[in-house]
mmCIF file of the N, C-alpha and C atoms, coordinates in Angstrom:
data_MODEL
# 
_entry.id   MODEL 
# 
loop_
_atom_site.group_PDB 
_atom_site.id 
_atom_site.type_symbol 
_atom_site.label_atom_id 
_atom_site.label_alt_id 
_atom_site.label_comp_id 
_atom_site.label_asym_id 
_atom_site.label_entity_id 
_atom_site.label_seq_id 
_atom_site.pdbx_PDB_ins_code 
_atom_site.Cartn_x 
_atom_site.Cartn_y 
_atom_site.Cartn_z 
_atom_site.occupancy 
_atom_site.B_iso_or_equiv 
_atom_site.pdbx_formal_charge 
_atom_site.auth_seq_id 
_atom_site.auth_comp_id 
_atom_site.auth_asym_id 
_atom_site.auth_atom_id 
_atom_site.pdbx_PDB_model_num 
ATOM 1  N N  . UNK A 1 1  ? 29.360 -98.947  -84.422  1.00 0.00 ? 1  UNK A N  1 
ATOM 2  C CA . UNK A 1 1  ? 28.033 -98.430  -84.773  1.00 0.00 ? 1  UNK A CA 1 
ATOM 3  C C  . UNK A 1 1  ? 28.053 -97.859  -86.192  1.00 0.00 ? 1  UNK A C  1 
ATOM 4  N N  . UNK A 1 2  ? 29.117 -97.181  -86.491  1.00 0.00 ? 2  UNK A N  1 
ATOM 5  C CA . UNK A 1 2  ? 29.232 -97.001  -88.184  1.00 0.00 ? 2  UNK A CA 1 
ATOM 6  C C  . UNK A 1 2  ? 29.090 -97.614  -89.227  1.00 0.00 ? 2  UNK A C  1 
ATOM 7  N N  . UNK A 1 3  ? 30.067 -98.961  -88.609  1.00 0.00 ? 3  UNK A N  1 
ATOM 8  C CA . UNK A 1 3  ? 29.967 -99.656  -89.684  1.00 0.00 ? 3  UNK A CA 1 
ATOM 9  C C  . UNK A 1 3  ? 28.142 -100.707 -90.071  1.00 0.00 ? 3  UNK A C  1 
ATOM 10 N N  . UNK A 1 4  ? 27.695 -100.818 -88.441  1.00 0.00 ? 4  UNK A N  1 
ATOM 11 C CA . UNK A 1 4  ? 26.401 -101.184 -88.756  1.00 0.00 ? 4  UNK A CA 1 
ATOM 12 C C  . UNK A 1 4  ? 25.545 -100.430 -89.721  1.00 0.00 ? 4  UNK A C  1 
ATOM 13 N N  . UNK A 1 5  ? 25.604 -98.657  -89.723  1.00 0.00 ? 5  UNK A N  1 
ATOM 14 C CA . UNK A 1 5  ? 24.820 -97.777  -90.263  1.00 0.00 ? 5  UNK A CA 1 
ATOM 15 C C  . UNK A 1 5  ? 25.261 -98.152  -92.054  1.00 0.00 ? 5  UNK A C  1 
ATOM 16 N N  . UNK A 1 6  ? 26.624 -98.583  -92.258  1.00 0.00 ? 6  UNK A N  1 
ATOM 17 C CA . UNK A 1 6  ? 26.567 -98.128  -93.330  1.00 0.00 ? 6  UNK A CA 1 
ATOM 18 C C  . UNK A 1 6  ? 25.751 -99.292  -94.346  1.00 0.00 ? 6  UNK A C  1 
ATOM 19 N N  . UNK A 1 7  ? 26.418 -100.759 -93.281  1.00 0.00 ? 7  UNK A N  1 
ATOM 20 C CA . UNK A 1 7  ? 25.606 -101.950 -93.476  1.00 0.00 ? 7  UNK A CA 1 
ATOM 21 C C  . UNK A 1 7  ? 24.221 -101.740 -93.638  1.00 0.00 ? 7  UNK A C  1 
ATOM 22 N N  . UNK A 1 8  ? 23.432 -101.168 -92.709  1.00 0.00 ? 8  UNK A N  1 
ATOM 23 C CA . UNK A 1 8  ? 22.450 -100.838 -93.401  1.00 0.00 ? 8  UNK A CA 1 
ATOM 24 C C  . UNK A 1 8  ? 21.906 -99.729  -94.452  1.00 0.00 ? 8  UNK A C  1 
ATOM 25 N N  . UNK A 1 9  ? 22.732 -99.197  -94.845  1.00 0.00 ? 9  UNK A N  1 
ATOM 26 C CA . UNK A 1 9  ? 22.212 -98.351  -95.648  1.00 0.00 ? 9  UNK A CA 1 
ATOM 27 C C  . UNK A 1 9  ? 22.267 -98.815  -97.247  1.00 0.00 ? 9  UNK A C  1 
ATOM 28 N N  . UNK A 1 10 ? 23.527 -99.735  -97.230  1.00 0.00 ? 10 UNK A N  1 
ATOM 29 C CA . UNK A 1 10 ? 23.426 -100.469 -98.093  1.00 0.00 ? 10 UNK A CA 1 
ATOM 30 C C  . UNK A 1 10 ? 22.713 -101.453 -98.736  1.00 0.00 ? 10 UNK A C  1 
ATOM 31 N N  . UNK A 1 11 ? 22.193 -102.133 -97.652  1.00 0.00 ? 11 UNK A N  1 
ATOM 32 C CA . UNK A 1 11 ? 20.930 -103.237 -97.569  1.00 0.00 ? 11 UNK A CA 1 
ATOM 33 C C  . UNK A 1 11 ? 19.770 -102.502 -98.203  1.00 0.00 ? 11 UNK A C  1 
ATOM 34 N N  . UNK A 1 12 ? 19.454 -100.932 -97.797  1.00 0.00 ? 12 UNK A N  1 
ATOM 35 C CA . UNK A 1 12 ? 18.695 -100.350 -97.800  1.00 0.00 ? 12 UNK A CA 1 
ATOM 36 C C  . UNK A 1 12 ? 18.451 -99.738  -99.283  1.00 0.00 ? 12 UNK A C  1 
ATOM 37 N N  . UNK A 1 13 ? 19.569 -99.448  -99.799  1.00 0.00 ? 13 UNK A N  1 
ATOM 38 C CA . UNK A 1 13 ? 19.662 -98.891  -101.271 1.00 0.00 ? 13 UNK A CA 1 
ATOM 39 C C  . UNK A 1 13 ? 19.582 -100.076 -102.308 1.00 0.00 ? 13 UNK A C  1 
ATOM 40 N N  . UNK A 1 14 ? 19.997 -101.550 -102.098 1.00 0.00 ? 14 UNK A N  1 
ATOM 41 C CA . UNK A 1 14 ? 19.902 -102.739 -102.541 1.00 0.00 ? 14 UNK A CA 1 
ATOM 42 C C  . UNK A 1 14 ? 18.310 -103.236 -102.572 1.00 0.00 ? 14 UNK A C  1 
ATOM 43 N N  . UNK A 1 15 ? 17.659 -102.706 -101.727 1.00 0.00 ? 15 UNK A N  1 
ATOM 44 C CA . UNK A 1 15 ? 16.369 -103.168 -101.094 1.00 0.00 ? 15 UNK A CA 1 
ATOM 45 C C  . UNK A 1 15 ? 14.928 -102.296 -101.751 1.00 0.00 ? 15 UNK A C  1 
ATOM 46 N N  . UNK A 1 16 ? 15.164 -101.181 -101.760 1.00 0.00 ? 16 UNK A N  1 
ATOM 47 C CA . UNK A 1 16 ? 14.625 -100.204 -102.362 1.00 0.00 ? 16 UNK A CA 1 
ATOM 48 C C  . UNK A 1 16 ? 14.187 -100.593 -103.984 1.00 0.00 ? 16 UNK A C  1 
ATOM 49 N N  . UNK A 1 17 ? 15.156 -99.998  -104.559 1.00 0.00 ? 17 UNK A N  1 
ATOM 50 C CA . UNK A 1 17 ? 15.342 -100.572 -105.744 1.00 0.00 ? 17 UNK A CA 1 
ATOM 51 C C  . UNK A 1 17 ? 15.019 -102.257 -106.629 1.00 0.00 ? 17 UNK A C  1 
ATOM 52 N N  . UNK A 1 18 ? 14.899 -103.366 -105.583 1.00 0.00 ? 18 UNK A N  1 
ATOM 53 C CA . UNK A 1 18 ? 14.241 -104.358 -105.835 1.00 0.00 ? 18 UNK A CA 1 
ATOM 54 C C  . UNK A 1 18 ? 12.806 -104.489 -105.463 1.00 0.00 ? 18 UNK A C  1 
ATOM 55 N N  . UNK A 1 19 ? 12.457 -103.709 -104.318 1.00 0.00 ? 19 UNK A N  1 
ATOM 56 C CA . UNK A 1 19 ? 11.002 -103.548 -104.371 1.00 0.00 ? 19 UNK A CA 1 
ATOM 57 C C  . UNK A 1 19 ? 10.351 -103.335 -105.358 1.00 0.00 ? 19 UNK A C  1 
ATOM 58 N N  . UNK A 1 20 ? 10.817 -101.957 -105.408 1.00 0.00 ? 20 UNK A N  1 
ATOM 59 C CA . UNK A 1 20 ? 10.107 -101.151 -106.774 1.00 0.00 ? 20 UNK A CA 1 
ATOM 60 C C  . UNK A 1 20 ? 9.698  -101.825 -107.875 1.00 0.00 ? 20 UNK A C  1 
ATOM 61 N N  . UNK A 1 21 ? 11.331 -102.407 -108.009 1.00 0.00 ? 21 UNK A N  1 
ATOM 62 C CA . UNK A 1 21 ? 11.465 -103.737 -109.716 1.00 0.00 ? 21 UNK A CA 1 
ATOM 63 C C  . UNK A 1 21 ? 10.212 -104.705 -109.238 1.00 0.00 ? 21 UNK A C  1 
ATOM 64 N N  . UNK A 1 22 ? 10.162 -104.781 -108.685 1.00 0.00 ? 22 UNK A N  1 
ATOM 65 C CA . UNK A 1 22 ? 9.404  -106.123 -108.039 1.00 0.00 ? 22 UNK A CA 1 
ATOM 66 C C  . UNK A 1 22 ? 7.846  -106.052 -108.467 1.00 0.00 ? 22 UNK A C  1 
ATOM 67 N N  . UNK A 1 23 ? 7.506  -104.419 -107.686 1.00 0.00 ? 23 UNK A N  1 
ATOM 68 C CA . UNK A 1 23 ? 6.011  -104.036 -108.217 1.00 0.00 ? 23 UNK A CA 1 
ATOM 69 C C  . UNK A 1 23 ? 5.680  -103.754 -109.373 1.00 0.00 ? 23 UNK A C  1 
ATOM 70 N N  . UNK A 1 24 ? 6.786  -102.945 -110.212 1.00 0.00 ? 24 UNK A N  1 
ATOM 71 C CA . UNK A 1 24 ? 6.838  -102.774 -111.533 1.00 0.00 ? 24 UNK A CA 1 
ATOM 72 C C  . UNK A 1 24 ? 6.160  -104.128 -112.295 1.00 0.00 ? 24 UNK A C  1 
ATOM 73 N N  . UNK A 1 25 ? 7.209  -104.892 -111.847 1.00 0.00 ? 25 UNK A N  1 
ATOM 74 C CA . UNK A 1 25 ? 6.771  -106.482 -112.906 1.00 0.00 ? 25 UNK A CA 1 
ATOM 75 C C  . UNK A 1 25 ? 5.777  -107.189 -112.756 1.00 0.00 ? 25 UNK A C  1 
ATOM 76 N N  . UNK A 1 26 ? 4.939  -106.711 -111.033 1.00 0.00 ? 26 UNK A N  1 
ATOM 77 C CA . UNK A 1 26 ? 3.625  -106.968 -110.692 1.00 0.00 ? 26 UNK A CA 1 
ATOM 78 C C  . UNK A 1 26 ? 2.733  -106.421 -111.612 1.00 0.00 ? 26 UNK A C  1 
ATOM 79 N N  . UNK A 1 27 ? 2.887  -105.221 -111.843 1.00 0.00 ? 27 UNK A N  1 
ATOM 80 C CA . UNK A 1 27 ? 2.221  -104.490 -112.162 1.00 0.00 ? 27 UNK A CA 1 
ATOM 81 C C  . UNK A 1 27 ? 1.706  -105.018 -113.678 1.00 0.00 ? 27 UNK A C  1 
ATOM 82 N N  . UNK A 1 28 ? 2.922  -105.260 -114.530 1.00 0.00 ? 28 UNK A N  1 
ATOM 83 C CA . UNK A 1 28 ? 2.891  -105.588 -115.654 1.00 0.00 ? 28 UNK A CA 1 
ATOM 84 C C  . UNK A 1 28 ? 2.256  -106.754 -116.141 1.00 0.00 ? 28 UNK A C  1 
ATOM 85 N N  . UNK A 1 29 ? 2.594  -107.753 -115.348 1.00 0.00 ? 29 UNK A N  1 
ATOM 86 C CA . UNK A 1 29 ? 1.718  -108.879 -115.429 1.00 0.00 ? 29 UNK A CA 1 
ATOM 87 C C  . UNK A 1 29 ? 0.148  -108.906 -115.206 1.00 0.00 ? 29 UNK A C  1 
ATOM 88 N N  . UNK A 1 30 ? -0.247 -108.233 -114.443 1.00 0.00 ? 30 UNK A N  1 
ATOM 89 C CA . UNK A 1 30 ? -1.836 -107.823 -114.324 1.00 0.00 ? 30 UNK A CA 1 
ATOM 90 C C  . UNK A 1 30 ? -2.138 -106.909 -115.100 1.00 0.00 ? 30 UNK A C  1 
# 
């Protein structure tokens, strides 16, 4: 079960951070 948590937390900090980038560059383009 740990190692799932950390799996996701990682996914999660990887995931975060590309959203954001993601809307950012949305953003920019409009």
């Amino acid at each position: 079960c740990g190692s799932f948590l950390i799996v996701l937390l990682l996914t999660l900090c990887g995931w975060v951070p590309g959203v954001i980038a993601a809307l950012i560059i949305l953003n920019n383009t409009n």
